[in-house]
C-alpha positions in Angstrom: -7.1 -16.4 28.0 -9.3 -14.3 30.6 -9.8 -17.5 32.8 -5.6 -17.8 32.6 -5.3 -14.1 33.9 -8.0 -14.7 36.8 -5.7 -17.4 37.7 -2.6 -15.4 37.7 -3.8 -12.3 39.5 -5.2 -14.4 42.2 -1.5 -15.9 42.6 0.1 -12.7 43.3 -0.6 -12.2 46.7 1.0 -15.4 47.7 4.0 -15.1 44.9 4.5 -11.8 47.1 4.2 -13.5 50.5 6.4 -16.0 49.9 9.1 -13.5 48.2 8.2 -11.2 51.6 8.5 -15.0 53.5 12.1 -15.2 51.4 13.6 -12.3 52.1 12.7 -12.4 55.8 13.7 -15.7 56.7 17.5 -14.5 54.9 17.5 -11.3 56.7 17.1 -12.3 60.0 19.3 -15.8 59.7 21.7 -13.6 57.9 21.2 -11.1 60.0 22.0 -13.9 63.1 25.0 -14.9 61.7 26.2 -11.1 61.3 25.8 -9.9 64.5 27.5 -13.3 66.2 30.5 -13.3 64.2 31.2 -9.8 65.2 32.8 -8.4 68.4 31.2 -7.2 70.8 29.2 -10.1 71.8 25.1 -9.4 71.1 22.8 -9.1 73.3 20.1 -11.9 73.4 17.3 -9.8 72.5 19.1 -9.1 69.6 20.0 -13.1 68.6 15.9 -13.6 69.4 14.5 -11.3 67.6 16.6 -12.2 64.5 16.1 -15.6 64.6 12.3 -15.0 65.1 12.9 -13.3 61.8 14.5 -16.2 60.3 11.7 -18.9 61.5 8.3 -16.1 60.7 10.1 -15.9 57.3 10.0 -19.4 56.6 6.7 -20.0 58.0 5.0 -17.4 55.6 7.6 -18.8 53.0 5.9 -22.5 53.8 2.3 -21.6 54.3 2.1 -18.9 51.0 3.7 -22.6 49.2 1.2 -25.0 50.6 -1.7 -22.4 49.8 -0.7 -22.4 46.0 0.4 -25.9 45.6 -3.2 -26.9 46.8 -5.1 -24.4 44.8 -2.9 -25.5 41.9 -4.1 -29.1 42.5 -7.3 -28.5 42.9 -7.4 -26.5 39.5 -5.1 -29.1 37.9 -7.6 -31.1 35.3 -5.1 -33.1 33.5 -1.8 -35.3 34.7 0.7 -32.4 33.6 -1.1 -29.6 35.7 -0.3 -32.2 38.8 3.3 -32.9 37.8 3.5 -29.2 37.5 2.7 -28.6 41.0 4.9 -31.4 42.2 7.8 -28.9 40.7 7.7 -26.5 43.4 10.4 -27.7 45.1 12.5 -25.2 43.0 11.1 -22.3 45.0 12.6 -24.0 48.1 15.7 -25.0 46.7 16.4 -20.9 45.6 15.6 -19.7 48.9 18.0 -22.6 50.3 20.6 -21.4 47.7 20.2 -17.6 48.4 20.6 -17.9 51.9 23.6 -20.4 51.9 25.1 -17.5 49.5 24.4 -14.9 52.4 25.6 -16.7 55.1 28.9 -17.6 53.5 29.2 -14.0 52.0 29.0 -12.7 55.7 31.5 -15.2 57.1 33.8 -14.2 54.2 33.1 -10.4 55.3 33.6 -11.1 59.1 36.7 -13.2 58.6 
């Protein structure tokens, strides 16, 4: 049980940088889409620096998932601790989901 909670608390700063990663990468690709949709046309600092938003967000999104998938395999002793780290697709496929939602939300809005 105290070995499990180790475990756990040394996941949480990663869980958290790949919820910061999350949010980022959705808040400036949202964010991109927002401000092109609307009139007056943006300035290209202002496209830049959100989609530099966007592509850190997935970056630290990516790299906070390889870093747990690899400690997760290395700590995996048995074959369902490494078909439990092949599952972490489902992190990706959220993010992919919540940002579709955004985007389409803010086309709706714009429109």
């Amino acid at each position: 049980m105290k070995d499990d909670m180790r475990y756990e608390a040394r996941q949480v700063p990663l869980m958290l940088g790949k919820l910061l990663g999350g949010i980022l990468a959705v808040i400036g690709f949202g964010g991109l889409v927002f401000i092109s949709t609307r009139p007056p046309k943006p300035t290209t600092l202002s496209i830049v620096l959100h989609l530099i938003a966007g592509i850190v967000g997935i970056t630290v999104f990516a790299l906070c998932s390889r870093i747990m998938s690899s400690r997760c395999a290395r700590e995996a002793l048995d074959e369902a601790g490494r078909k439990q780290t092949g599952a972490k697709a489902l992190s990706w496929i959220i993010l992919l989901a919540l940002a579709a939602i955004f985007i389409v939300i803010m086309l709706l809005v714009s429109g």
